[in-house]
N, C-alpha and C positions, 0 to 999 in steps of 0.2 A: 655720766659714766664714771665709775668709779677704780681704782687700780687693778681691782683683782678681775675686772672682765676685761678691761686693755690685756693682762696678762696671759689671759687664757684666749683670745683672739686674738694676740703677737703669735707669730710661728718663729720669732725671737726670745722665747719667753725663758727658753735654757738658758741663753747667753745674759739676758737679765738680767737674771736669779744669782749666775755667778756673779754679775760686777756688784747686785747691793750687798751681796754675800761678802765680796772682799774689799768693799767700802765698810761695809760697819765692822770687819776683824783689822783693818788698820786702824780705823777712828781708835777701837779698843786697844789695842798696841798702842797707838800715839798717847793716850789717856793715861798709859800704866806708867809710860815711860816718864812723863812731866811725874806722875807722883814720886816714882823711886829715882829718880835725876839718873837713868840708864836704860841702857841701848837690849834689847834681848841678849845675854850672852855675855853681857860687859862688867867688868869687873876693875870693883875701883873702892880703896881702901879709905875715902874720905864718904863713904855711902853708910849707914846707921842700919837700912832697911832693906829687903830680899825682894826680889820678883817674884820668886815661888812662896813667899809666906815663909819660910825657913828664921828660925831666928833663936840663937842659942838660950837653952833655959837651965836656970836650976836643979 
């Protein structure tokens, strides 16, 4: 039996969907934040690099 018919015969299958929904949107937060050494929102003048990609040019 494979995931997606446990998920469709769960009558759990909303609530689920939300936790691997916001297991894998932290993992991705946790993952940004090791690269750019910050917190969503944090700001800190020893930092080189953006969260949003933002970065003064020419």
């Amino acid at each position: 039996m494979n995931l997606r018919t446990l998920l469709e015969r769960s009558l759990d299958a909303d609530l689920l969907r939300e936790m691997i929904g916001f297991t894998a949107q932290r993992l991705m937060e946790l993952e940004v934040e090791g690269l750019t050494g910050a917190a969503h929102g944090e700001r800190s003048a020893d930092r080189i690099n953006q969260r949003n990609g933002y970065r003064d040019r020419a």
